[in-house]
C-alpha positions as CSV (number, residue, x, y, z in Angstrom):
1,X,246.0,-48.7,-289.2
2,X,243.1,-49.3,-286.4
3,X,243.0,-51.1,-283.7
4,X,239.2,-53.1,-283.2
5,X,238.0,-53.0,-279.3
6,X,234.4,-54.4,-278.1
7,X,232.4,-52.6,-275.9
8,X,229.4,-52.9,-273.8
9,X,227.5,-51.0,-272.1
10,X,225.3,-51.4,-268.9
11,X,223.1,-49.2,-266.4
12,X,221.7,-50.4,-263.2
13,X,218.4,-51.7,-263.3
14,X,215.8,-54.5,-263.8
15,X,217.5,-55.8,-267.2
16,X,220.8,-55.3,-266.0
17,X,221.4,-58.9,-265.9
18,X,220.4,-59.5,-269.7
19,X,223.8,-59.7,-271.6
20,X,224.0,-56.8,-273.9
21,X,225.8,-56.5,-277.1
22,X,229.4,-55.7,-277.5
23,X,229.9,-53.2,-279.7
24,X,232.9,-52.9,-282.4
25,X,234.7,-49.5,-282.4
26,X,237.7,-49.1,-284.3
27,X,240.1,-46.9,-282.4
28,X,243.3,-45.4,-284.5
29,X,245.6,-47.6,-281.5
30,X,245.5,-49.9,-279.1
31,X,245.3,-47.8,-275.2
32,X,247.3,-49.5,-273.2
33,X,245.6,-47.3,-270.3
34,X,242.0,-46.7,-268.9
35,X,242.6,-42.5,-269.8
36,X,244.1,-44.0,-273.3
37,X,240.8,-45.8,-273.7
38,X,238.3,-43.4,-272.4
39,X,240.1,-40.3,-274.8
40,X,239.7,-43.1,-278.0
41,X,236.0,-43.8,-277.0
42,X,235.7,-40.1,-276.9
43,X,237.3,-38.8,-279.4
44,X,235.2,-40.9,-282.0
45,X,232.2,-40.0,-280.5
46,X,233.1,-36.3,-280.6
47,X,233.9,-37.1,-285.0
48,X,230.4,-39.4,-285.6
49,X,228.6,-36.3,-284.2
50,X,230.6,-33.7,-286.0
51,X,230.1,-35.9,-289.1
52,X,226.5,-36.1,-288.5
53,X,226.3,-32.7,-287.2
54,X,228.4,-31.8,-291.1
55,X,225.9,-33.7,-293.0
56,X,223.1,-31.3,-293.0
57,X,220.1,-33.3,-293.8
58,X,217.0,-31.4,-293.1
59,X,214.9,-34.5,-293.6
60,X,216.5,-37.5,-291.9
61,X,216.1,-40.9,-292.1
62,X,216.6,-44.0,-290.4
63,X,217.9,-47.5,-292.2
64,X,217.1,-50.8,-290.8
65,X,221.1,-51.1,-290.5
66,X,221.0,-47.8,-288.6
67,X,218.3,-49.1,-286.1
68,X,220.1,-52.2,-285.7
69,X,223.5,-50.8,-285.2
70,X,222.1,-47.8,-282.3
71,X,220.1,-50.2,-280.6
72,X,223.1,-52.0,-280.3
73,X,224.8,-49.3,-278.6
74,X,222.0,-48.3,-276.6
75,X,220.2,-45.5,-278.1
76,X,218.5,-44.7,-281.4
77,X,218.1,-41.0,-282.7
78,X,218.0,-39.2,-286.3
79,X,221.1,-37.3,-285.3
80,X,219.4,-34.3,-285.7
81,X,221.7,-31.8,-283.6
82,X,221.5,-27.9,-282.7
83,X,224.2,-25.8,-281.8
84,X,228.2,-25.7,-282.6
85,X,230.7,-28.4,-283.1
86,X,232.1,-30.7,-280.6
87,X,235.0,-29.6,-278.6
88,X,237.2,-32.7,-278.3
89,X,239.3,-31.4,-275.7
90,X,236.4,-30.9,-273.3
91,X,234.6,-33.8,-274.4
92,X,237.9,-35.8,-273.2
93,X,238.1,-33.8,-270.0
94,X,234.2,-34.2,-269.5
95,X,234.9,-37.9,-270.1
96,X,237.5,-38.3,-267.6
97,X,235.7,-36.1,-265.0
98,X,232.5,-38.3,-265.0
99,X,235.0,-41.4,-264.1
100,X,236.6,-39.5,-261.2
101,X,233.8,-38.7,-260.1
102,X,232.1,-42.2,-260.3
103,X,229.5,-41.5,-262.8
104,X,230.6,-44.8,-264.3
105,X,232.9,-47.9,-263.7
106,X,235.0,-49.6,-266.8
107,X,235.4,-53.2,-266.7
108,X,238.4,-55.2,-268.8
109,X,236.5,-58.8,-269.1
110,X,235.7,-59.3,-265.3
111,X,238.3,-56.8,-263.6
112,X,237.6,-53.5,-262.9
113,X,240.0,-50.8,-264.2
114,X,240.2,-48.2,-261.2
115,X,243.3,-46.3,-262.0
116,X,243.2,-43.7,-265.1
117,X,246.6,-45.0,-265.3
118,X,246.2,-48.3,-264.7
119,X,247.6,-50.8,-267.6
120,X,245.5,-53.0,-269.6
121,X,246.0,-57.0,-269.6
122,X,245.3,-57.4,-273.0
123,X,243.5,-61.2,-273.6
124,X,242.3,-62.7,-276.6
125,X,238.0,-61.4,-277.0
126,X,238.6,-59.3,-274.6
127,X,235.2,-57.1,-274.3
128,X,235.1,-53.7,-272.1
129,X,231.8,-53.0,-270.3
130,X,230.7,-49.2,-268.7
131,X,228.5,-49.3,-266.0
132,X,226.9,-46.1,-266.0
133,X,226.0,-45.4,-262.4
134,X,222.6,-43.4,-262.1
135,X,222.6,-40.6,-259.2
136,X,219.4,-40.3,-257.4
137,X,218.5,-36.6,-257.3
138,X,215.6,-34.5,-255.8
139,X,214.1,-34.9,-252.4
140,X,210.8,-36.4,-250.6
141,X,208.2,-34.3,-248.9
């Protein structure tokens, strides 16, 4: 059995205030905590691109349903990928890091989930939004 959860995703910038899509993932359980969401998230990231990765198509190609459906989530590619499996237990560790150390913020409807441990208030459509926070990097001569 699966468990639906809608997602949205953000960055910082110009068209930050456009409403983006939510996004349907279907995680194998409901998390009732922000680490229980972040290692679902994960984890069926880490199996599409091990899927893909498995497919071996030398020639790929992209569907209008395919276009539709990564625009959606932010990024379109032909999944061509080099180099070994995913690791899912350092995907999920990388995953957690990155929100300890602010790379993003997670949002239940309109309130922020701080805590890895922190419960969710589960409310009827309730849609999750990341906020990828961009680090400014280099210096000015």
């Amino acid at each position: 059995m699966s468990y639906t959860i809608y997602v949205r995703m953000k960055k910082p910038g110009k068209k930050m205030n456009r409403e983006a899509p939510a996004v349907a993932f279907d995680l194998d359980r409901r998390p009732e905590t922000l680490r229980e969401l972040l290692s679902g998230l994960t984890e069926l990231g880490v199996r599409d691109y091990n899927a893909r990765r498995d497919e071996g198509q030398l020639l790929p190609f992209l569907t209008r349903e395919e276009i539709t459906s990564q625009a959606a989530r932010g990024k379109i590619s032909f999944g061509v990928h080099e180099g070994g499996e995913a690791d899912l237990q350092k995907a999920c560790e990388n995953s957690i890091q990155c929100f300890e150390d602010g790379i993003y913020r997670v949002f239940a409807g309109e309130d922020e989930l701080t805590g890895l441990e922190e419960r969710i208030s589960w409310k009827e459509n309730l849609v999750f939004t990341f906020i990828r926070l961009t680090m400014l990097a280099g210096s000015y001569y």
